[in-house]
MIKE-371654 format. One record per residue: residue in three letters; x, y, z of N, C-alpha, C in turn. Coordinates in steps of 0.05 Angstrom, whole numbers, padded with zeros to 5 digits, always signed. Example, Ala and Ser with C-alpha at 12.3 -4.5 7.8 and 13.67 -1.06 7.14 Angstrom:
% MIKE-371654
ALA+00264-00114+00156+00246-00090+00156+00264-00066+00156/SER+00257-00045+00142+00273-00021+00143+00258+00001+00157/
***
This chain:
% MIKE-371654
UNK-00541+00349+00113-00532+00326+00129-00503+00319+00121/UNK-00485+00318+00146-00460+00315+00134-00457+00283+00126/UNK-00440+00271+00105-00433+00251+00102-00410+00246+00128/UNK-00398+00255+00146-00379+00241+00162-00396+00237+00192/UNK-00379+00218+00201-00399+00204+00222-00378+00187+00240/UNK-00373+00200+00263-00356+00181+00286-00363+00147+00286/UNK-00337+00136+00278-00333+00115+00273-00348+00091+00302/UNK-00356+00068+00299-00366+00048+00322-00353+00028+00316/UNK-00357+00011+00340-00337-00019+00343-00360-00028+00313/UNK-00371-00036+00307-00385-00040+00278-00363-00043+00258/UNK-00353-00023+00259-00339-00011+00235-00312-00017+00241/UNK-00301-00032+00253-00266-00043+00263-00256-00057+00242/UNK-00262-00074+00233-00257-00090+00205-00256-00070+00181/UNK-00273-00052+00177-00261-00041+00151-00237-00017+00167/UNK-00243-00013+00186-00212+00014+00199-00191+00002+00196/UNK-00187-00022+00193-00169-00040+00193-00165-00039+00166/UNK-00175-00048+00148-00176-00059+00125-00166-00022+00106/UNK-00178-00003+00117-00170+00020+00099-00148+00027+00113/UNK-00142+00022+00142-00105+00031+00147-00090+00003+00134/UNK-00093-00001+00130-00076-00027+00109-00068-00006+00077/UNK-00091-00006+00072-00091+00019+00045-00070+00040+00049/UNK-00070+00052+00074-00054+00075+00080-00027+00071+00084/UNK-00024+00048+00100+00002+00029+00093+00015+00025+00075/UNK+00000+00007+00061+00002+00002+00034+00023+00022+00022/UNK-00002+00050+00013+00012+00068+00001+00037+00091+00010/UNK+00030+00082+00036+00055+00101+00049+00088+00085+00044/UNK+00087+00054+00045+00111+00035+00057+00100+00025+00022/UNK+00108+00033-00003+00095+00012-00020+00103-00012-00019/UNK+00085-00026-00030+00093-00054-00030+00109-00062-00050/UNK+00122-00077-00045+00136-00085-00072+00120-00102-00096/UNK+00123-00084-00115+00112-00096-00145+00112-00129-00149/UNK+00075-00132-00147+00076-00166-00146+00076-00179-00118/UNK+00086-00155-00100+00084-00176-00069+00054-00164-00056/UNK+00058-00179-00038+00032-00173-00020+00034-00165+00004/UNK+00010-00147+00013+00008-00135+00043+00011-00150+00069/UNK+00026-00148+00084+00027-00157+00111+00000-00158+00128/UNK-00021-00178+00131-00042-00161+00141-00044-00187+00165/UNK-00026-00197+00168-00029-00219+00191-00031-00207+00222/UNK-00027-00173+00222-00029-00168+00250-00068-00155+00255/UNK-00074-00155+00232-00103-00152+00231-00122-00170+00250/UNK-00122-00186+00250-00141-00205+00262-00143-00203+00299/UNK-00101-00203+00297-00091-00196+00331-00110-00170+00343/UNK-00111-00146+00313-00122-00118+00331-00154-00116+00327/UNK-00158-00122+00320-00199-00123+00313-00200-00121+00345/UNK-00200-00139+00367-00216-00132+00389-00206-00103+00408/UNK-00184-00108+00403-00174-00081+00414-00190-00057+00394/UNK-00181-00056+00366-00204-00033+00356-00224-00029+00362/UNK-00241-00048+00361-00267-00056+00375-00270-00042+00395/UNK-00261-00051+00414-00261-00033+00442-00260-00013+00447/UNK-00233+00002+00431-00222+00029+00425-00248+00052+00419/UNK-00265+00044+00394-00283+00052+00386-00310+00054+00408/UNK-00310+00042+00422-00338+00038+00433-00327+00064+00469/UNK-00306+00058+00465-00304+00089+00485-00304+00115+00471/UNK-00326+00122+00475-00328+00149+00460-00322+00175+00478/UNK-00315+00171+00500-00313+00193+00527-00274+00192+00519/UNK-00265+00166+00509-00230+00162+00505-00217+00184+00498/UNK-00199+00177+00500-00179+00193+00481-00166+00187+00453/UNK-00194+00169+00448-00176+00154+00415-00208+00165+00392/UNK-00212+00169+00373-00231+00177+00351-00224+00165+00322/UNK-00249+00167+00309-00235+00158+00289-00266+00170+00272/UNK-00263+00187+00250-00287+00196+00231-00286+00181+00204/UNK-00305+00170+00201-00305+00158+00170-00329+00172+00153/UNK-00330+00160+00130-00346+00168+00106-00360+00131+00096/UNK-00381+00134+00098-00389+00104+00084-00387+00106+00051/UNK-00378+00078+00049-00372+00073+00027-00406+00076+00003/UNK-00403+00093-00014-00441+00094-00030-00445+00072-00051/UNK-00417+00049-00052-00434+00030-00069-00432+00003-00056/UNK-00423+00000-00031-00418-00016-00013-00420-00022+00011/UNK-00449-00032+00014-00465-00027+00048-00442-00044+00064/UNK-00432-00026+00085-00418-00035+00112-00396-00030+00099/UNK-00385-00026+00075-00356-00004+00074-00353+00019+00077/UNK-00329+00025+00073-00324+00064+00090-00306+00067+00060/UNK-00306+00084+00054-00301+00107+00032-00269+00123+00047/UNK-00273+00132+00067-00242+00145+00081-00252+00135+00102/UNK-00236+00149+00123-00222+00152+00146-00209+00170+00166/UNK-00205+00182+00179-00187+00198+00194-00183+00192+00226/UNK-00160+00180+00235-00166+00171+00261-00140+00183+00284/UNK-00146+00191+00300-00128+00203+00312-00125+00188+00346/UNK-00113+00195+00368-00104+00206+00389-00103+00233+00404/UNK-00112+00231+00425-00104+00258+00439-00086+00246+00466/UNK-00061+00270+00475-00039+00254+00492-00040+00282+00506/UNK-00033+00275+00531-00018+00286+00552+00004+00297+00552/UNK+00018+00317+00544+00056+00323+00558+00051+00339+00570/UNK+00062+00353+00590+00075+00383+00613+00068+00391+00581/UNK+00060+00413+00593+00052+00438+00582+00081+00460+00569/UNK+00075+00472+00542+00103+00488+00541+00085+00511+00527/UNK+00111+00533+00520+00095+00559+00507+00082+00550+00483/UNK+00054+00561+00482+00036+00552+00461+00013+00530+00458/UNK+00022+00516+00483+00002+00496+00489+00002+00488+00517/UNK+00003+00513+00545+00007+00509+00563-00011+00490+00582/UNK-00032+00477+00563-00043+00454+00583-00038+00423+00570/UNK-00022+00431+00552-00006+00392+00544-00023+00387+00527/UNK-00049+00393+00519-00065+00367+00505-00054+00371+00473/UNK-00039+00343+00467-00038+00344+00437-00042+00326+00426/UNK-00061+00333+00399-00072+00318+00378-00047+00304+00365/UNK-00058+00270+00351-00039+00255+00335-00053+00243+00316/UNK-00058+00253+00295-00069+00236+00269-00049+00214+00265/UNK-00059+00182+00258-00041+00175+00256-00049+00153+00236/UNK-00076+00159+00223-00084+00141+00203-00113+00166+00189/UNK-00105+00164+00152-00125+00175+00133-00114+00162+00117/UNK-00142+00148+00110-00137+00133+00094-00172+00129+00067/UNK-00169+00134+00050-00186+00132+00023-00193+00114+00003/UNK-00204+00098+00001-00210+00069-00010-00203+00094-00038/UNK-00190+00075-00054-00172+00083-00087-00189+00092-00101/UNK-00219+00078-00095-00243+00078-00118-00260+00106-00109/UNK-00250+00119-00081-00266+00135-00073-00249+00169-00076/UNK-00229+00166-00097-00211+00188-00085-00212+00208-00099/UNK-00209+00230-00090-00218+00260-00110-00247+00271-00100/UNK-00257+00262-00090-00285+00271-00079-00291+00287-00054/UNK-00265+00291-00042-00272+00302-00018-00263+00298+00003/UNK-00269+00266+00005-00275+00255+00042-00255+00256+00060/UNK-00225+00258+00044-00200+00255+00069-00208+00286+00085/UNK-00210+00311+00067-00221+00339+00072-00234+00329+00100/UNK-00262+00320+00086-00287+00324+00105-00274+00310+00134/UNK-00260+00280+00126-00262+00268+00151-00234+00280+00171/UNK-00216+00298+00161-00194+00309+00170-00211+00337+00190/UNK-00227+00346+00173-00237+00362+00190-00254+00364+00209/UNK-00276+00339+00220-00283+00330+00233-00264+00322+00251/UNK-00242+00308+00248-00227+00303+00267-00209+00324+00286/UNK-00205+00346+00268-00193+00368+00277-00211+00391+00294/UNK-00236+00375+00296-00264+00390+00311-00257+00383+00332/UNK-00252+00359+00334-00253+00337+00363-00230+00339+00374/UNK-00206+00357+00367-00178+00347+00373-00196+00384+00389/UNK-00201+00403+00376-00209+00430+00382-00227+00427+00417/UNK-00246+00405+00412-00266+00415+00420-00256+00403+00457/UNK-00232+00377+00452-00228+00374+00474-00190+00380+00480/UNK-00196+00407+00468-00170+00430+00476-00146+00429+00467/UNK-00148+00413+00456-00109+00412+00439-00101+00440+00428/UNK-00076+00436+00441-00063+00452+00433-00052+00458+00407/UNK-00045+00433+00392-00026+00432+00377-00038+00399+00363/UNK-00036+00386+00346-00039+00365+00326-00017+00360+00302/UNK-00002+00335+00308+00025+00327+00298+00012+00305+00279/UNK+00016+00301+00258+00025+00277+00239+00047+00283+00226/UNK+00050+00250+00206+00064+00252+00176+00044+00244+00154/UNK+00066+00256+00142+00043+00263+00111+00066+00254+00092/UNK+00050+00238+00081+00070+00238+00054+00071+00253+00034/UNK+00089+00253+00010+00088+00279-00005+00061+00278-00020/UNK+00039+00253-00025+00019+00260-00049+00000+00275-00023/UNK+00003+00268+00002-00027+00276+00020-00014+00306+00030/UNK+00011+00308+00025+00020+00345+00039+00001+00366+00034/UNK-00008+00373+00012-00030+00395-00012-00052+00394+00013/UNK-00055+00375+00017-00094+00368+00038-00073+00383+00063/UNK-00070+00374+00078-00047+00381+00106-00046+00410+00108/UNK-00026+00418+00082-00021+00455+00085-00048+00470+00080/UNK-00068+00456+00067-00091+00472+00063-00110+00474+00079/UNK-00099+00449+00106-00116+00457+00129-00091+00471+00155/UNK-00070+00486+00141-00067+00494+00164-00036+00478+00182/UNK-00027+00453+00168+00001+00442+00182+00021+00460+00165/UNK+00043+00452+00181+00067+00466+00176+00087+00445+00176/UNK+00103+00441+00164+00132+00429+00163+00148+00430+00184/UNK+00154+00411+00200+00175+00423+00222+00198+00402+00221/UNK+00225+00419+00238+00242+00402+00243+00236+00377+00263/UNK+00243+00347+00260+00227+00323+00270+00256+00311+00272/UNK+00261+00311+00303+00283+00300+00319+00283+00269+00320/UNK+00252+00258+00311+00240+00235+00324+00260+00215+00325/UNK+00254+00195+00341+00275+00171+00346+00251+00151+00358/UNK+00247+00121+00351+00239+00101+00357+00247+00074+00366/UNK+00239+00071+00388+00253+00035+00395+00230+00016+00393/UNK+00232+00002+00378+00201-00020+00375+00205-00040+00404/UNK+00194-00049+00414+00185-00059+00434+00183-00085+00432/
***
């Protein structure tokens, strides 16, 4: 029996609460300050929702937490998107990890593995071509050992 298990609106409060973690350690915080978590409360119903379409285009695989009924242990939550089609992925569908995340107390054991690869079932099973994240330099080792590559990243963002 595998420990990973497609995430439910149930479980929105801790997806929240472990991409905060991922945050956290991606953007550190400054020594002594505290996490920004005031946009948490705004996204719970939208998560909520997110989750409970399981036909969507949004997933998310966790690991329950083993000393803490109704916590999650990791995480892995992705996107699948639409572009025109190019060489190598001539029907557009591409995967976007864009949250793994590992409660501190749970780490070394496996689960980013387990729940990265579950997610990379789901990105497979509904045709992607291709699956883009970032990785920071401690999570790269997990990434290349399933298979990402380094690329040049033109990216540009306008916040809204």
């Amino acid at each position: 029996m595998s420990l990973v298990r497609r995430a439910t609106p149930e479980d929105a409060e801790e997806l929240i609460r472990l991409r905060q973690v991922m945050i956290d350690s991606v953007f550190a915080v400054v020594p002594g300050g505290e996490s920004d978590t005031s946009w948490h409360a705004e996204s719970l119903p939208t998560v909520r929702r997110r989750l409970a379409e399981s036909d969507g285009d949004f997933a998310a695989f966790v690991v329950d937490h083993p000393e803490r009924p109704g916590g999650l242990a990791a995480l892995a939550v992705g996107t699948l998107d639409y572009r025109i089609g190019r060489a190598g992925n001539p029907h557009g569908r591409t995967g976007s990890v864009f949250s793994v995340a590992t409660d501190p107390d749970q780490r070394r054991k496996g689960y980013a593995r387990a729940v990265m690869e579950a997610l990379l079932d789901w990105f497979r099973e509904r045709g992607a071509g291709s699956v883009d994240l970032n990785a920071s330099p401690e999570a790269e080792p997990l990434y290349v050992s399933l298979g990402f590559v380094r690329k040049p990243d033109p990216s540009m963002r306008l916040n809204l």
